[in-house]
PADO-336090 format. One record per residue (C-alpha): residue in three letters; x, y, z; residue number from 1. Coordinates in nm, 4 decimals. Layout:
['ALA', [X, Y, Z], NUM],
...
***
This chain:
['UNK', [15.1737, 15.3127, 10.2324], 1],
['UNK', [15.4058, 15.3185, 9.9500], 2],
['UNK', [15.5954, 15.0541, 10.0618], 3],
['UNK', [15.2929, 14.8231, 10.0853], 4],
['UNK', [15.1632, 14.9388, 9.7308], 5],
['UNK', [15.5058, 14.7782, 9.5694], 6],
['UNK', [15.4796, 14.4891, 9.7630], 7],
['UNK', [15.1734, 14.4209, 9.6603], 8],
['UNK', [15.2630, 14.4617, 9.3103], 9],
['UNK', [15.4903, 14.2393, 9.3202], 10],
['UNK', [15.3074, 13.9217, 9.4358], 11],
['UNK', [15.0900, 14.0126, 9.1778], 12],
['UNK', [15.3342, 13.9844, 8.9493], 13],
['UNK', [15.4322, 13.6812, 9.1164], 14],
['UNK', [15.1354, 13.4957, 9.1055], 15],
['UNK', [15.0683, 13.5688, 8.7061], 16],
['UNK', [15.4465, 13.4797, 8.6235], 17],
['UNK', [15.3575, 13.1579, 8.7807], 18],
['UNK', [14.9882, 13.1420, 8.6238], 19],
['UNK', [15.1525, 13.1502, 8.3223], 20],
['UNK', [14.9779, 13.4937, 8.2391], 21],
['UNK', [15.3197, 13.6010, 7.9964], 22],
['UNK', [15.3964, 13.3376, 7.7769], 23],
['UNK', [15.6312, 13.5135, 7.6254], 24],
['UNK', [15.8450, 13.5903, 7.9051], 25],
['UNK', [15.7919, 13.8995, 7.8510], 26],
['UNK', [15.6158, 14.1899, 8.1376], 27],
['UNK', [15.4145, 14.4893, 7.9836], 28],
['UNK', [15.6074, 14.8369, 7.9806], 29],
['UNK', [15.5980, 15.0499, 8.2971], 30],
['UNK', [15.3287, 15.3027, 8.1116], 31],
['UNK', [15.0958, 14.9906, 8.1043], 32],
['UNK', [15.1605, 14.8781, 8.4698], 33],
['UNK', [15.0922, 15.1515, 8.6230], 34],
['UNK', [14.7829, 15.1979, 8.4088], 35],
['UNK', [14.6961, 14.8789, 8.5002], 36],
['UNK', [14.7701, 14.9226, 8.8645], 37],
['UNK', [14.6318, 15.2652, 8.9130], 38],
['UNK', [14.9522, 15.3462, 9.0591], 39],
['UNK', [15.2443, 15.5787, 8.9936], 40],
['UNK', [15.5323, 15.5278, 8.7541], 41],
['UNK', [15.7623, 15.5297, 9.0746], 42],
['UNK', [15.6308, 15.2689, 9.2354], 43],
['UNK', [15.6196, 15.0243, 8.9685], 44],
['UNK', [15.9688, 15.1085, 8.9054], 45],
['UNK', [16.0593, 15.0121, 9.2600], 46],
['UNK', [15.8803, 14.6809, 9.2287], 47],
['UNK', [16.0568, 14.6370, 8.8899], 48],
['UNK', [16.3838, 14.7402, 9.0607], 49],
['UNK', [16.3126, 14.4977, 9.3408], 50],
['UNK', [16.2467, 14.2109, 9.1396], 51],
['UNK', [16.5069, 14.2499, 8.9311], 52],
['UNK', [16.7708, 14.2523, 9.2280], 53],
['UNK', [16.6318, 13.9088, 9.3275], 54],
['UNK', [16.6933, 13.7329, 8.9974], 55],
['UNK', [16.3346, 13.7161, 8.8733], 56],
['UNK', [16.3257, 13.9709, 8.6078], 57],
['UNK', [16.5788, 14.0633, 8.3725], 58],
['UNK', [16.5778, 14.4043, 8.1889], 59],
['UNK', [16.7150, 14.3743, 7.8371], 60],
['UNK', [16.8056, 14.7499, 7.7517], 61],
['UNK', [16.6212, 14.8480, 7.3984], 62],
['UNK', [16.4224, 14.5320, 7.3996], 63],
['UNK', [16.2125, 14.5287, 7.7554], 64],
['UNK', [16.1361, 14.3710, 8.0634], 65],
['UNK', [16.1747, 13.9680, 8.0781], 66],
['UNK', [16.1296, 13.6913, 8.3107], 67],
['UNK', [16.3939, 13.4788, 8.4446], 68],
['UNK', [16.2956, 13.1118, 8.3024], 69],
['UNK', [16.5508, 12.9653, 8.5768], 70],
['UNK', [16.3453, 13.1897, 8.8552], 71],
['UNK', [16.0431, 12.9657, 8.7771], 72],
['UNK', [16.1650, 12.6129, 8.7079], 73],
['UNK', [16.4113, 12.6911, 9.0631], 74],
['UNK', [16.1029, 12.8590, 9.2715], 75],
['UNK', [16.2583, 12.8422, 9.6163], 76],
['UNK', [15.9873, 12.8195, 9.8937], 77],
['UNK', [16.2295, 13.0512, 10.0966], 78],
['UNK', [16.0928, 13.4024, 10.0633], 79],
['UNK', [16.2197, 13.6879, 10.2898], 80],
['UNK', [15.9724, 13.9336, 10.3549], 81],
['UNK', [15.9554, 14.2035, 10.5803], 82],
['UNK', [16.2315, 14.3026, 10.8529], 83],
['UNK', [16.2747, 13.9488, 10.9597], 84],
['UNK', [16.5260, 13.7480, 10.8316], 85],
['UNK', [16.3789, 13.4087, 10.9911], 86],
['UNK', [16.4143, 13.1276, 10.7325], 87],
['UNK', [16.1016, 12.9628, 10.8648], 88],
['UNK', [15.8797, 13.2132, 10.9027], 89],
['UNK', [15.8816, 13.3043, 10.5231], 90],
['UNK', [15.7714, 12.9982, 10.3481], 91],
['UNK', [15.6181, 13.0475, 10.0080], 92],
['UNK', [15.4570, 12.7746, 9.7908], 93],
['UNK', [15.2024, 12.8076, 9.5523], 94],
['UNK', [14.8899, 12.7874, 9.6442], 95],
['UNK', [14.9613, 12.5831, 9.9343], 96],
['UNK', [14.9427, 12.6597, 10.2901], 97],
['UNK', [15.2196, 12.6636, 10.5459], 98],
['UNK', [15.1206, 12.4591, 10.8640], 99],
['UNK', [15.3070, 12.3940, 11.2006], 100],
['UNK', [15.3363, 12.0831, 11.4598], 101],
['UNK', [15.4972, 12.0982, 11.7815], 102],
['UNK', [15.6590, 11.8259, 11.8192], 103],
['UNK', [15.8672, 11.9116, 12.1408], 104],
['UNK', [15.8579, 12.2470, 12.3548], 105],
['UNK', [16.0884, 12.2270, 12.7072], 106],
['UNK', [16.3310, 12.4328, 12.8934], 107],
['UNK', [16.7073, 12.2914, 12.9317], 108],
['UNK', [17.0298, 12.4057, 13.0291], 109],
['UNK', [17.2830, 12.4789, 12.7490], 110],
['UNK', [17.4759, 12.2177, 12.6403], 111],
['UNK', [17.8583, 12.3303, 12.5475], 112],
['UNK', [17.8152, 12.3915, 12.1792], 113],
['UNK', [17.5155, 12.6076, 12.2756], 114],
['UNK', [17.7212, 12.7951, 12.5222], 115],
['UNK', [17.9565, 12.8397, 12.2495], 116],
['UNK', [17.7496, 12.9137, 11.9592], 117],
['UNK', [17.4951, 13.1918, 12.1905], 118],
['UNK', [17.7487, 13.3111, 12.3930], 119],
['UNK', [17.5921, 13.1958, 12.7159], 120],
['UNK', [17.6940, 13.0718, 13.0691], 121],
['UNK', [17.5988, 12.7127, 13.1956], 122],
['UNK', [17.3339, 12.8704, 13.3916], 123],
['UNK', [17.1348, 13.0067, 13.0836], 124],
['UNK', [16.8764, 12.8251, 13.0137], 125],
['UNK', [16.7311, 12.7620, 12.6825], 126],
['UNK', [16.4176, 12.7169, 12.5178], 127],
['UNK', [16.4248, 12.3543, 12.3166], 128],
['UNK', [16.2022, 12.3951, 12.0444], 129],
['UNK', [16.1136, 12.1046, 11.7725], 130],
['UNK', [15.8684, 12.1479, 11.5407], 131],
['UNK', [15.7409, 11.9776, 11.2208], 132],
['UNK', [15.6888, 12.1998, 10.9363], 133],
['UNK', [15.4196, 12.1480, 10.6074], 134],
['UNK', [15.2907, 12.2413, 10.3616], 135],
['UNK', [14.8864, 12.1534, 10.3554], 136],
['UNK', [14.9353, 11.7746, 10.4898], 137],
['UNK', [15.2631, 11.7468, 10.3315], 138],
['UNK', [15.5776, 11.7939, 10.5495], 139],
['UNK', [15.8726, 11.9180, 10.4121], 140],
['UNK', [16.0949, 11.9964, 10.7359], 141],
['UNK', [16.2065, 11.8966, 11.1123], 142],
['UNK', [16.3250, 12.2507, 11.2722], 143],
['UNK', [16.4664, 12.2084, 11.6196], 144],
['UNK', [16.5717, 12.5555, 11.7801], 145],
['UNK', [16.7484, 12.6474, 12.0641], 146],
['UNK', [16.6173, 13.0216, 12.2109], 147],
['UNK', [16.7757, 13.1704, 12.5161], 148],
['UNK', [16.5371, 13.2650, 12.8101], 149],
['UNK', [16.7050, 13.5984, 12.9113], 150],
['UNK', [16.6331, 13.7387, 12.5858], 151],
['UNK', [16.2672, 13.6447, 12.5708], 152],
['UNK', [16.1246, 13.4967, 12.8720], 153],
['UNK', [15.7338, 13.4056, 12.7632], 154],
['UNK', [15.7557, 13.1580, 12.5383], 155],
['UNK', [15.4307, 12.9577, 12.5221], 156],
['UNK', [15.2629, 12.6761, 12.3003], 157],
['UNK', [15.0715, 12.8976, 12.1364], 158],
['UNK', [15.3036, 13.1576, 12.0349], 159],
['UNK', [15.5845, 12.8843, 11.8556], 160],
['UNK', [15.2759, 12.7274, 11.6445], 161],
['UNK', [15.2846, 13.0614, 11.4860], 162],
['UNK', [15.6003, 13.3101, 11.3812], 163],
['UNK', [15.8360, 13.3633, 11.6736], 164],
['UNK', [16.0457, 13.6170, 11.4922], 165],
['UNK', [15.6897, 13.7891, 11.4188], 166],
['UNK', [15.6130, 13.7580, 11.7520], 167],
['UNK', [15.9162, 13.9009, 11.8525], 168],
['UNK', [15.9355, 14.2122, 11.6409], 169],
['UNK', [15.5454, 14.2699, 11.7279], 170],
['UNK', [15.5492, 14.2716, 12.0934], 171],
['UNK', [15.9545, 14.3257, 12.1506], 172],
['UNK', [16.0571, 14.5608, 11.9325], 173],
['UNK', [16.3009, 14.3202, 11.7869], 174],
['UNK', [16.4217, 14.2155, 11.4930], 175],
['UNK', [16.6216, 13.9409, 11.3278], 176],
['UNK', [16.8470, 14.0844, 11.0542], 177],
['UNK', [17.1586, 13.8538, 11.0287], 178],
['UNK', [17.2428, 13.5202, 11.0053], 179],
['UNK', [17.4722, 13.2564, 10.9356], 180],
['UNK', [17.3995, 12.9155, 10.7567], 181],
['UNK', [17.5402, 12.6258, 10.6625], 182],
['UNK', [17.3991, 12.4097, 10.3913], 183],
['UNK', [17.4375, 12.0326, 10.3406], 184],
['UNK', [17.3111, 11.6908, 10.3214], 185],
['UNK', [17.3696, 11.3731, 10.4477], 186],
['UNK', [17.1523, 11.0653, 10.4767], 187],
['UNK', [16.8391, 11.0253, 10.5990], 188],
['UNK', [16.7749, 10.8363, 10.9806], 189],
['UNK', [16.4785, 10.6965, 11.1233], 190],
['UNK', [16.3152, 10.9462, 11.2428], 191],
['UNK', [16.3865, 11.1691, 10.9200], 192],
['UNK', [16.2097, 10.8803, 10.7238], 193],
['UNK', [15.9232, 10.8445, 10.9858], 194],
['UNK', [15.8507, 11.2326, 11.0125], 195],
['UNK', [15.9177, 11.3774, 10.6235], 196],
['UNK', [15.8052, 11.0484, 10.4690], 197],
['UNK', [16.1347, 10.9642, 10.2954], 198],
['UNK', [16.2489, 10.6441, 10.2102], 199],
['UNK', [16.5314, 10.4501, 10.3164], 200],
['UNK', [16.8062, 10.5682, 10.0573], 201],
['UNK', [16.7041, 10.8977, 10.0253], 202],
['UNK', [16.9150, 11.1845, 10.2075], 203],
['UNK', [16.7784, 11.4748, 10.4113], 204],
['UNK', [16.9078, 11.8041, 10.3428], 205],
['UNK', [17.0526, 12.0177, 10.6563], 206],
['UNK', [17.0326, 12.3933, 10.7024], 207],
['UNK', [17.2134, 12.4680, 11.0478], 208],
['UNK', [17.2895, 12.8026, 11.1489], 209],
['UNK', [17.3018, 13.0902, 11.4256], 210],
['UNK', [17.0256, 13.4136, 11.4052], 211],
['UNK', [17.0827, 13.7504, 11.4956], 212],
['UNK', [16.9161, 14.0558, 11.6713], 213],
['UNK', [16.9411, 14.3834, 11.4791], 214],
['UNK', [17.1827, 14.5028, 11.8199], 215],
['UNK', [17.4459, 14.2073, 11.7326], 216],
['UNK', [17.2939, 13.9587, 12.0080], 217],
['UNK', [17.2880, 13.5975, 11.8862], 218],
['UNK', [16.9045, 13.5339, 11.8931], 219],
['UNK', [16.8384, 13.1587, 11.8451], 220],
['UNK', [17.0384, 12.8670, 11.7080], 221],
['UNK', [16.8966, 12.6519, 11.4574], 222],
['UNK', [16.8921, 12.2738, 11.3093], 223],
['UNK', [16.6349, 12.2175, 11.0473], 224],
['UNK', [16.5938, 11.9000, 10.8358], 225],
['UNK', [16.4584, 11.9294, 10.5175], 226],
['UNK', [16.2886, 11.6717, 10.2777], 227],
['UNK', [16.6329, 11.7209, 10.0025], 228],
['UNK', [16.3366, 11.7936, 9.7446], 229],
['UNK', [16.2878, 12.1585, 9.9450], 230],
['UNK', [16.6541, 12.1428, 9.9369], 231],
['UNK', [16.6552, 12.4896, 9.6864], 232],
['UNK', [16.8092, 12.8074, 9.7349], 233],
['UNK', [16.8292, 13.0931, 9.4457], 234],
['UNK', [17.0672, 13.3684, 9.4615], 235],
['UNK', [17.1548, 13.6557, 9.1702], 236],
['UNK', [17.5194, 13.7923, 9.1431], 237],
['UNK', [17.6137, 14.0971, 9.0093], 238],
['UNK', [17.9543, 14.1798, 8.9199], 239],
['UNK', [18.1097, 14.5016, 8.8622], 240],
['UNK', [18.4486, 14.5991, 8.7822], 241],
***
């Protein structure tokens, strides 16, 4: 219960930052959160805590509690929530609604770099999954994944218009808590400027990489195309002597 209180605190906070509810950059003082939240002191200072390891808030010792100005003019629409680390699953725009196309849902054998990159044997077959990714009417990215069979073996139409790492974790028991990605771009083809509406010189960014189970098992790997305006990723580094 706890842990859902500070989560919800923080896309509070969220949603007023971008509102534009503290023009001065500025968030009230613990004392007047949790008065405002009806909730302990400890709890807002995990949600504080939390926020400030992800680069949104910045606490200025003496003066307060600020907001990153980078945090908003960057907003990434990649937003890990949860247990599950899957990159699709937790997109975040404001206001806007996250929407999903199949565009291509088959079973095929593994092609060489799939053996390679999910550890498998010519004879495990893989789910081929494409799908078309948007945000209200507007689509932002062409995921194609590539899921073996042994490790989840009913897969259906319904289930990959909705989270398949949700799915997964709700009905399996399983969990995707590593990955490894590789960001790029390169230009755009046809079908990038058919599907995410680009236009003939503009590139398509790439995010290609290889999911993992909690156990170490390589879970799915992954080829999404993004419109190169999505193209964002935020991170905050600390260093310490």
């Amino acid at each position: 219960m706890a842990q859902f209180v500070y989560k919800q605190i923080i896309d509070d906070l969220k949603q007023k930052i971008f509102a534009g509810q503290f023009p001065d950059m500025k968030l009230p003082d613990e004392r007047s959160l949790s008065e405002a939240y009806q909730v302990s002191r400890s709890s807002i200072k995990r949600a504080l805590s939390k926020m400030a390891n992800d680069g949104i808030i910045f606490k200025k010792r003496g003066s307060g509690t600020f907001i990153n100005p980078l945090y908003i003019k960057n907003a990434s629409i990649f937003n890990y929530e949860g247990t599950n680390l899957g990159v699709t699953d937790n997109f975040h725009m404001h206001g806007q609604k996250p929407a999903t196309k199949v565009l291509c849902f088959e079973v095929i054998p593994p092609t060489e770099e799939l053996q390679r990159n999910l550890f498998l044997k010519p004879h495990d077959f893989v789910y081929k999954i494409r799908r078309l990714r948007l945000f209200d009417e507007d689509p932002f990215m062409i995921e194609t994944g590539y899921i073996p069979i042994k490790i989840v073996q009913n897969l259906t139409p319904e289930i990959i218009e909705g989270s398949i790492f949700n799915y997964l974790e709700d009905v399996h028991n399983m969990a995707v808590t590593k990955s490894f990605l590789s960001i790029f771009a390169e230009p755009s083809n046809e079908k990038d400027r058919e599907l995410l509406h680009l236009k003939e010189h503009e590139p398509v960014g790439i995010m290609e990489g290889i999911f993992f189970l909690d156990n170490g098992t390589p879970f799915e790997f992954s080829h999404m195309r993004l419109h190169y305006q999505y193209l964002k990723f935020n991170t905050f580094v600390s260093v310490s002597e």
